[in-house]
Backbone as a printed PyTorch tensor [residue, N CA C, xyz], in Angstrom:
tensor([[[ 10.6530,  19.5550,   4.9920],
         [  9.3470,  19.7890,   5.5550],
         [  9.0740,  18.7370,   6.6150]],

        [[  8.5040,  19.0470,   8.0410],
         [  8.5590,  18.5770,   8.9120],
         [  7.3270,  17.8190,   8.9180]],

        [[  6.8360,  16.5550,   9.1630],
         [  4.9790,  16.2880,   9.1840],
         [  4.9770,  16.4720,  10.8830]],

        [[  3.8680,  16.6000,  11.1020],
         [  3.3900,  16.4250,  12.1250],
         [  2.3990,  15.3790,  12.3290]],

        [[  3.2580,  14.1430,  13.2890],
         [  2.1270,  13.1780,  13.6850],
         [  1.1940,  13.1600,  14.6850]],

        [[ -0.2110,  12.7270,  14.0300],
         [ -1.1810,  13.2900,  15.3920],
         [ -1.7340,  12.0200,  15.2300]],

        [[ -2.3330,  11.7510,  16.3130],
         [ -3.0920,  10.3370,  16.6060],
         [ -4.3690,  10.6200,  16.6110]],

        [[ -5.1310,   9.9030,  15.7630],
         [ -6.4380,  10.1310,  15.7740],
         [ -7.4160,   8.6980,  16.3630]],

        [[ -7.5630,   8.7330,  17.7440],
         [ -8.0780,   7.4550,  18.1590],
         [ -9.6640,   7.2140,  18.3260]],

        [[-10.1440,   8.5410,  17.6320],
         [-11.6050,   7.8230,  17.2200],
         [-11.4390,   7.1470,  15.7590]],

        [[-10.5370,   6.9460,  15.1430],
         [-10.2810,   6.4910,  13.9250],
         [ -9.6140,   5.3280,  13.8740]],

        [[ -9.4310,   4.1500,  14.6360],
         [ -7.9280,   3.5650,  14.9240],
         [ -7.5680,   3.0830,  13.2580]],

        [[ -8.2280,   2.5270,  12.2530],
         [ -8.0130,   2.2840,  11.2720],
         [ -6.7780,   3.4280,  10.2760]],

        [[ -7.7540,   4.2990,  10.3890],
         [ -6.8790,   5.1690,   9.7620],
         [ -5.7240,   5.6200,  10.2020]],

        [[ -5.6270,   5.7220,  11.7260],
         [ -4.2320,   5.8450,  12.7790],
         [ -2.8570,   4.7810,  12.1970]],

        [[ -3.4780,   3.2020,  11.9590],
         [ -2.9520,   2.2900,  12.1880],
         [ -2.4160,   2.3110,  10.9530]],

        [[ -2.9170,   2.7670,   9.3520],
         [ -2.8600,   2.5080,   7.9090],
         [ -1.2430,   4.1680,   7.7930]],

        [[ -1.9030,   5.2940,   8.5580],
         [ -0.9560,   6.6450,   8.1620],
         [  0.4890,   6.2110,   9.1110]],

        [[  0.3010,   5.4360,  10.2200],
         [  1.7920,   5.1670,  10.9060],
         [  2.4270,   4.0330,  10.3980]],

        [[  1.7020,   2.8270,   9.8600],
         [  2.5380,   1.6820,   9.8670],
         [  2.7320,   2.3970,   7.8840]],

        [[  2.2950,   3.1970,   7.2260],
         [  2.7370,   3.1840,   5.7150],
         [  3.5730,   2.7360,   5.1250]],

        [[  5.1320,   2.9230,   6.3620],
         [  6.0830,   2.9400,   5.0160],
         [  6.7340,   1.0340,   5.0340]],

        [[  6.5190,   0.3790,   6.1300],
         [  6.1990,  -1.0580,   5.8180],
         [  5.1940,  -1.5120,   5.0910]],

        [[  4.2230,  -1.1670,   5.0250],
         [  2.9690,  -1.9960,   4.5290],
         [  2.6950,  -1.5590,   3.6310]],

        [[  2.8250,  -0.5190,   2.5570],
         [  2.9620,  -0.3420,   1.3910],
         [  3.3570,  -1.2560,   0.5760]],

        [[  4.7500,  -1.5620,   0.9320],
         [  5.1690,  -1.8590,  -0.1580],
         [  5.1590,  -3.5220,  -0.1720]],

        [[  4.7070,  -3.8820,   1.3940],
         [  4.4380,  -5.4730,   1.7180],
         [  3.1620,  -5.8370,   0.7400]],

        [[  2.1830,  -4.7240,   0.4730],
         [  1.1910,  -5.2690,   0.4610],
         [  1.2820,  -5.2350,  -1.2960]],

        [[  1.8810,  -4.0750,  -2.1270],
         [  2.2610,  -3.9980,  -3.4530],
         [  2.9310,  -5.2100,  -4.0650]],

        [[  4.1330,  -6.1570,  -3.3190],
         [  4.7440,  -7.0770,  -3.4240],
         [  3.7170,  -8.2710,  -3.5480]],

        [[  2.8530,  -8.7370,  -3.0540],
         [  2.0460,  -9.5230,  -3.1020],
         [  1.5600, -10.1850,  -4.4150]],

        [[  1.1770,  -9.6940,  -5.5080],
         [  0.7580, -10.4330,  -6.2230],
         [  2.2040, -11.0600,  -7.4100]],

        [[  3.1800, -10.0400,  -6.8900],
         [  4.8560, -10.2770,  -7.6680],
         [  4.8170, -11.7040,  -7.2550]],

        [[  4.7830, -11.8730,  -5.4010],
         [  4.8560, -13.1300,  -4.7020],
         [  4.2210, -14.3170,  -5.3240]],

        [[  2.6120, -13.8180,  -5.4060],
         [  2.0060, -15.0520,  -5.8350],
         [  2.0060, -15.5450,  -7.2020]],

        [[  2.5870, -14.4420,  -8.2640],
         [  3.2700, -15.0450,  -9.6440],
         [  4.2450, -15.6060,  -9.5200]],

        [[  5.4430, -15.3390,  -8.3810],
         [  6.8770, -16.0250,  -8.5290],
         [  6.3770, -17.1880,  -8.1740]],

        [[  5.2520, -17.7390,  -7.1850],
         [  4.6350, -18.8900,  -6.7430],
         [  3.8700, -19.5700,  -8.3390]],

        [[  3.6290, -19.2440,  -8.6510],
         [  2.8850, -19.5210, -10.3220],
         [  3.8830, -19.7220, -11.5120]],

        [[  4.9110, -18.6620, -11.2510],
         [  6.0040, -19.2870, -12.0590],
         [  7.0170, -20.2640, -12.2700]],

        [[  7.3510, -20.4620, -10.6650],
         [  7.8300, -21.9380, -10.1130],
         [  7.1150, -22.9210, -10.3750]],

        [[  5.6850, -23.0260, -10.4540],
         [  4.9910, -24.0190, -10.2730],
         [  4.6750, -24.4220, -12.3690]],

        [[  5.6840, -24.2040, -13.2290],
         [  5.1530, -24.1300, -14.2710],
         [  4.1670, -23.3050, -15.3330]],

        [[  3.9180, -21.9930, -14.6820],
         [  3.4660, -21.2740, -15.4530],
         [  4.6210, -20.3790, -16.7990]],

        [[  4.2660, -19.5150, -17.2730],
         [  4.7960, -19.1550, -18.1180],
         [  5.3300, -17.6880, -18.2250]],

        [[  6.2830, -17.2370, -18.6510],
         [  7.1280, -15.9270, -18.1550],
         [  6.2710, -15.0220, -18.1610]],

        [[  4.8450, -14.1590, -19.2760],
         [  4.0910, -13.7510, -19.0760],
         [  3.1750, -13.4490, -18.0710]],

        [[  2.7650, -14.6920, -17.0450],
         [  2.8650, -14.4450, -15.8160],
         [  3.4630, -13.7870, -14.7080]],

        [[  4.4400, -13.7730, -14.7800],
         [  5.5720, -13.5730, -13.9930],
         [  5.6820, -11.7680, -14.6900]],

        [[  5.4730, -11.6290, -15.8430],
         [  5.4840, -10.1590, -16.1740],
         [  4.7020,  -9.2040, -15.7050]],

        [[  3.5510,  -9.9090, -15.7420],
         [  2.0670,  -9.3770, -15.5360],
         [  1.7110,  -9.0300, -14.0750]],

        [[  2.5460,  -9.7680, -13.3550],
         [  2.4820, -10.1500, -11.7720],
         [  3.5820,  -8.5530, -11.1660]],

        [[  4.5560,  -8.5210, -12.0200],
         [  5.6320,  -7.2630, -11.7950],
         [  5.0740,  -6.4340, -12.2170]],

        [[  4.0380,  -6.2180, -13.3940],
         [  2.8720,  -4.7410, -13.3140],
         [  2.3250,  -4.7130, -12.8500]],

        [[  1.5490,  -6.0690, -12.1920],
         [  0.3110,  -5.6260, -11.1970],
         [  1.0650,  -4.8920, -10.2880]],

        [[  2.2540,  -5.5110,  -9.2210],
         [  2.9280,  -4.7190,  -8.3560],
         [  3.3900,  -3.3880,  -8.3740]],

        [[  3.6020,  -3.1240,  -9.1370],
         [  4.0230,  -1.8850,  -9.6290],
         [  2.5440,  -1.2000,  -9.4410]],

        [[  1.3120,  -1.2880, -10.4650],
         [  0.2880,  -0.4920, -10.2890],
         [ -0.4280,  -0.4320,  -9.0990]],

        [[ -0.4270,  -1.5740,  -8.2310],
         [ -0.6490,  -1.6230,  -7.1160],
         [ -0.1820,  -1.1570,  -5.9890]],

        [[  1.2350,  -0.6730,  -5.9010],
         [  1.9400,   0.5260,  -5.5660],
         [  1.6770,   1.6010,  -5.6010]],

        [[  1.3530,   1.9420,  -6.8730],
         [  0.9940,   3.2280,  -7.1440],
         [ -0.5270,   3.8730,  -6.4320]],

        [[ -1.7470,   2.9060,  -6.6690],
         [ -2.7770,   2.8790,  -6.2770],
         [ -2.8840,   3.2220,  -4.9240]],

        [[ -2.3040,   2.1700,  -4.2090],
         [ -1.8720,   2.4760,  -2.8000],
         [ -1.3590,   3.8750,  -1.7940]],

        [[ -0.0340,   3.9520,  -2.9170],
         [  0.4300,   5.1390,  -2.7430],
         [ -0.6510,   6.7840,  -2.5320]],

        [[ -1.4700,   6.5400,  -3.7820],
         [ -2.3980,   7.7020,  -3.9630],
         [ -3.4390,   7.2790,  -3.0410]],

        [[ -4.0010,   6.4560,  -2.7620],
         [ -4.9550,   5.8620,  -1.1510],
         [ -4.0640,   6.5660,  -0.3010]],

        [[ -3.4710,   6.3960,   0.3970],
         [ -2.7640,   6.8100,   1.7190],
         [ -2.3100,   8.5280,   1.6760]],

        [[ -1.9530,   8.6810,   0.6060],
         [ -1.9120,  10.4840,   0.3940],
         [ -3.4330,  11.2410,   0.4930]],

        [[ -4.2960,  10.3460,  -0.2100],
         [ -5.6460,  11.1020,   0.0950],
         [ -5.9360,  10.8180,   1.6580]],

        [[ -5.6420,  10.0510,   2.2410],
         [ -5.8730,   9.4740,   3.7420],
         [ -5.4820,  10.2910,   4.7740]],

        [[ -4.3150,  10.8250,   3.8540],
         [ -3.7000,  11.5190,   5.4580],
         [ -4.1740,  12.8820,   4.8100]],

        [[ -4.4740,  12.9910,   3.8340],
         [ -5.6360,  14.8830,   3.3370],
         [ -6.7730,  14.6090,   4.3820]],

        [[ -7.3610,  13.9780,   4.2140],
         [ -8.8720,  13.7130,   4.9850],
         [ -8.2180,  13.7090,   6.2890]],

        [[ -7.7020,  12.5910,   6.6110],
         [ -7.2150,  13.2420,   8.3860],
         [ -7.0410,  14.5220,   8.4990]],

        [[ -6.2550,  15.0540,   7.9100],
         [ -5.3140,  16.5880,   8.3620],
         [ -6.5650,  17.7470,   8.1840]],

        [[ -7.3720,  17.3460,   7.5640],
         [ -8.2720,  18.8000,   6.9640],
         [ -9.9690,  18.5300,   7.5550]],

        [[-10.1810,  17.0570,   7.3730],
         [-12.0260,  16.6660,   8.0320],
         [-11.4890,  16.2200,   8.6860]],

        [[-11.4510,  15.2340,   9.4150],
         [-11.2300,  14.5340,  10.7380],
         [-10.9200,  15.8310,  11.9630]],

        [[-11.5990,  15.4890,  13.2380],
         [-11.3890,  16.1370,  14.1300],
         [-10.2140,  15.6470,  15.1460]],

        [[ -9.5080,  16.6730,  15.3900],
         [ -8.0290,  15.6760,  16.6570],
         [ -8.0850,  15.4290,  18.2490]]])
């Protein structure tokens, strides 16, 4: 299935979030993994470091379902 990309520049937000997705997804899901591996180095405790790999994970997911509803609302309300 082919998408079709359309630019929507009364929107730039939403333009900028549906093209850059497949980097910044998963940059932005990684983040709290980051700031536990930073917490776990620093003497925290493996539980941390667990908790930090589910947040990422659910935070992925969350994301994931944000940006699928994002590009519904573009494709169907938004005008082109």
């Amino acid at each position: 299935m082919k998408v079709e990309r359309v630019a929507y520049q009364a929107y730039p937000c939403i333009d900028f979030l549906l093209k850059q997705r497949g980097w910044l997804l998963p940059l932005i899901a990684l983040l709290p993994l980051i700031g536990t591996i930073v917490a776990f180095s620093n003497g925290m405790t493996f539980w941390v470091l667990a908790a930090g790999a589910a947040a990422s994970a659910v935070m992925y997911l969350l994301l994931r379902a944000f940006i699928e509803l994002l590009q519904v609302l573009a494709d169907f309300i938004l005008p082109r």
